[in-house]
N, C-alpha and C positions, 0 to 999 in steps of 0.2 A: 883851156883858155877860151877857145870861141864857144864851145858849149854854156861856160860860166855866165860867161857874155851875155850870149844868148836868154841866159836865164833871168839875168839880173836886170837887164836894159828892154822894157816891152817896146821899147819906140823903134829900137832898131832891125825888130823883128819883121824881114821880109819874105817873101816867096823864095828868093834866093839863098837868102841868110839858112833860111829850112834844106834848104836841097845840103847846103854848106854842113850845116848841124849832121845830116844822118851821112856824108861822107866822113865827119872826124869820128861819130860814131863807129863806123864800120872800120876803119883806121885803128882806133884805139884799140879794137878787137884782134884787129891783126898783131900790132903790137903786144899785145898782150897775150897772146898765143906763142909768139915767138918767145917772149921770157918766159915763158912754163915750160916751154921745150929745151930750151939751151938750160933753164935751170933744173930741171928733172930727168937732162939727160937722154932723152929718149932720141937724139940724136945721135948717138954713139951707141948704137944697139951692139954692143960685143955678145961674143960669143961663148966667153971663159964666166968661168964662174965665181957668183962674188958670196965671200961670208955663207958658205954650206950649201948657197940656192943651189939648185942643180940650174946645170944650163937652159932646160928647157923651162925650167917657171919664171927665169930671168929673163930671159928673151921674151917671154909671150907675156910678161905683164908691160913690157917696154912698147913693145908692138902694140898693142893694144892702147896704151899711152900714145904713140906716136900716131895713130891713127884719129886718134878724137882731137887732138892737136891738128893734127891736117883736116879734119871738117873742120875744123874754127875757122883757123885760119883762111882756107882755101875758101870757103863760102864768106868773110867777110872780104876779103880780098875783090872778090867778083861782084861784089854786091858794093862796092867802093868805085869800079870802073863803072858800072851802069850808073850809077848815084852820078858822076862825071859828066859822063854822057847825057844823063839828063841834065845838066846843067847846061851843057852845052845848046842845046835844045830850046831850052827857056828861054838862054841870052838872046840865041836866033830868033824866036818867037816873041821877042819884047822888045827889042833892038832894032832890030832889023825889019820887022814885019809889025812893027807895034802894036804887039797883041796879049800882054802880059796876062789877059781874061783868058786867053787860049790855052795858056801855060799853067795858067791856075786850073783852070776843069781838067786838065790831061793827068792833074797828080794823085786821083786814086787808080788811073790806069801803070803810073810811074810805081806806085808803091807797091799794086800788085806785081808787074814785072821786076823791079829790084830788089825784091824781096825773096819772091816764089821762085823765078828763074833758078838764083844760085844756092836755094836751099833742094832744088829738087834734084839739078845736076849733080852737086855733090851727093847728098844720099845717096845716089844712083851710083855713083862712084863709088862709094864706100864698102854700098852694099853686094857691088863684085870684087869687091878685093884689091881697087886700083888705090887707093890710097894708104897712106904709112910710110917708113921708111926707104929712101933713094940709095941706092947702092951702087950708081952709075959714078963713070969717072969724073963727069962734068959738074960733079953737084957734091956740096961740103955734109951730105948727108943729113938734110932738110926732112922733115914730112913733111909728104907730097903727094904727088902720084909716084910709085911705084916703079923706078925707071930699069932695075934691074934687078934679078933675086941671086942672093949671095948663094944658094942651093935652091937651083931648080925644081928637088924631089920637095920640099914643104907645100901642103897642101894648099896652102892661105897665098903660094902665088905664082901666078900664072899669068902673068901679061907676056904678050905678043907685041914686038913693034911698033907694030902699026895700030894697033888698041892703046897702046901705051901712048904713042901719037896725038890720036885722036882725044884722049882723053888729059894733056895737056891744053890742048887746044880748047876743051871744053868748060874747064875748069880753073881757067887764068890764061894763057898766053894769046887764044882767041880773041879775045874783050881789047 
């Protein structure tokens, strides 16, 4: 709806109306990651085996699903709270300081950081193993970061506390 908006009405298109647009974007993305996931399942990573799979090609193609689901997800997510945040920004900068010119030059510096930011954390994320499915008691077994491993001996994980920690913090609950 406000992207359609957006598209249909050029009068109504402002500096803010744009910050507005790429938070529904990053939004829809999230959304749309979570229906992939609760519909493909890869939130329910069982252990047993389905229709002949052996457990281990069942598991690791889930895994593997739940993980590229958690970079969606997880990097639009972050890239929705910065989008925010610079709104926030703008309002103070055009509002308050009436300087909506100030707000306008700052948006290719806004686009590289809320863009670059959460796409480079998560990779970084991903690419040690912190992301996929949550096995902790606190959580309906989302992918995410990695909060607990159902068998410590599998190679693919190895988070530590305090990594697992930081790396919440880094990739959503920080922002």
């Amino acid at each position: 709806l406000i992207v359609g908006s957006f598209v249909c009405w050029r009068d109504i298109r402002s500096h803010t109306r744009f910050i507005l647009v790429y938070i529904s974007i990053a939004d829809f993305i999230t959304a749309t990651g979570y229906v992939v996931g609760i519909s493909s399942g890869f939130n329910s990573l069982s252990m047993e085996s389905e229709d002949n799979v052996t457990v281990a090609e069942n598991y690791s193609k889930r895994h593997i699903g739940c993980q590229i689901q958690s970079w969606f997800t997880t990097t639009s997510s972050v890239v929705s709270f910065l989008w925010t945040d610079v709104m926030a920004i703008s309002l103070v900068l055009s509002v308050v300081h009436q300087r909506l010119d100030k707000a306008v030059k700052l948006m290719p510096l806004f686009h590289f950081l809320c863009w670059s930011i959460p796409i480079i954390l998560t990779t970084i994320a991903a690419g040690l193993g912190y992301l996929g499915p949550d096995y902790s008691s606190d959580s309906v077994g989302w992918c995410w970061v990695i909060g607990k491993c159902p068998n410590q001996s599998e190679s693919y994980c190895k988070p530590s506390r305090s990594l697992i920690f930081v790396w919440e913090l880094a990739v959503g609950k920080g922002w």
